[in-house]
C-alpha positions in Angstrom: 0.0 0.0 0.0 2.6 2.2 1.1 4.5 2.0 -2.2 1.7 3.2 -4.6 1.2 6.0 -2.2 4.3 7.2 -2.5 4.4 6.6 -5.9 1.1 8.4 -6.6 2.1 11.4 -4.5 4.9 12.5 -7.3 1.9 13.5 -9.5 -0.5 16.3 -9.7 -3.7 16.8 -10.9 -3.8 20.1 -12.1 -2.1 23.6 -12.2 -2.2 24.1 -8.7 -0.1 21.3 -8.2 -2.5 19.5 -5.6 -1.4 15.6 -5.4 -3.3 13.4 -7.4 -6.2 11.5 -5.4 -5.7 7.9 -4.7 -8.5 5.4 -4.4 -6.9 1.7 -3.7 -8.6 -1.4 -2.9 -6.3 -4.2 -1.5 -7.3 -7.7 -2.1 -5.2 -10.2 -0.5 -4.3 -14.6 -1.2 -5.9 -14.4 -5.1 -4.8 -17.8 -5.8 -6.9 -18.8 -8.8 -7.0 -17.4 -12.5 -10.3 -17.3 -12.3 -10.4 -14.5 -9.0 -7.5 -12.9 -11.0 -9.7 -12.4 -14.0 -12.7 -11.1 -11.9 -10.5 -8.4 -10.7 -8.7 -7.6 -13.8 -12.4 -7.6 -15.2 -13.1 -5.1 -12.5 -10.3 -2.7 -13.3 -11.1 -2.6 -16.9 -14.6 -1.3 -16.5 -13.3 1.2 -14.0 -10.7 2.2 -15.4 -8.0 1.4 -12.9 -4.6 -0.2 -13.1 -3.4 -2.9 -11.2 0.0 -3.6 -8.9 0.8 -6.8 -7.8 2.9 -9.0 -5.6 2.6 -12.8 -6.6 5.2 -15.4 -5.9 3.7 -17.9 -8.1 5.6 -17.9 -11.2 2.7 -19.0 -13.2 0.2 -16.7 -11.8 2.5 -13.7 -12.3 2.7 -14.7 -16.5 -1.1 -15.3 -16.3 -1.8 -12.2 -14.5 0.2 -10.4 -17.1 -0.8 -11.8 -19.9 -4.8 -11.3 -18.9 -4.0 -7.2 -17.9 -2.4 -7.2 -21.5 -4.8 -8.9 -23.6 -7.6 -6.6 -21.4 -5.3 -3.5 -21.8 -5.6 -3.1 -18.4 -2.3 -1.0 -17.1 -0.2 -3.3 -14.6 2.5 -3.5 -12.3 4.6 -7.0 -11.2 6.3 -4.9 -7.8 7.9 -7.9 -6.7 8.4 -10.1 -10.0 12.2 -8.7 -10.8 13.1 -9.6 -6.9 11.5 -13.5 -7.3 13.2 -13.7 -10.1 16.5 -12.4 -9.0 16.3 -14.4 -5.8 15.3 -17.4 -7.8 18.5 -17.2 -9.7 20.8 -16.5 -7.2 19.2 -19.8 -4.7 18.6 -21.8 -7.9 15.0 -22.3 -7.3 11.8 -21.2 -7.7 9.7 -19.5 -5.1 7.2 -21.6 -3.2 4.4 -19.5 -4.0 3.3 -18.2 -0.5 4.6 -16.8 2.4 5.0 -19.3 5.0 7.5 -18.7 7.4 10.1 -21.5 7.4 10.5 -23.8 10.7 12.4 -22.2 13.5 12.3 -18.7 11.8 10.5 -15.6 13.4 7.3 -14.1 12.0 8.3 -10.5 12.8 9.4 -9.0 9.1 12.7 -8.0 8.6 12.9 -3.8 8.5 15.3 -2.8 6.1 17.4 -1.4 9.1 18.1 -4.4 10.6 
């Protein structure tokens, strides 16, 4: 949430330079094409663009592929990471965030 806000706040919406107004919706575990495609669906008739985080490889490329062929604007925010990470571990992400055995639930801050 925090990094379209920030994004959005570097435009403005007219001469007075007053920020542009963000609506967001946040919709959380989409783990079937057919959710995906309701949603992309959903942004196409209101006009909206869509940024996403998905660790499954597949549903990344789908998700893509369906806001392309619906011209729907969109924005893979952690696909170049997976991907990296992928590489550099020499496997593909699990697809969800569990928290491995032994390991702390608290997220890392980018301070520590």
């Amino acid at each position: 949430n925090q990094v379209y806000t920030v994004g959005g706040g570097q435009f403005r919406s007219n001469a007075q330079s007053q920020a542009c107004t963000l609506r967001t919706k946040l919709f959380t575990f989409i783990r079937t094409e057919e959710r995906m495609a309701e949603l992309i669906k959903e942004a196409q008739e209101s006009n909206a663009m869509i940024i996403f985080t998905l660790a499954n490889p597949e549903m990344r490329e789908k998700t893509m592929k369906m806001c392309e062929l619906s011209k729907v604007m969109h924005v893979d925010l952690m696909g170049g990471i997976f991907d990296t990470m992928s590489s550099f571990f020499g496997q593909a992400p699990r697809g969800s965030l569990d928290v491995p055995n032994g390991a702390s639930s608290r997220r890392p801050m980018l301070s520590d």
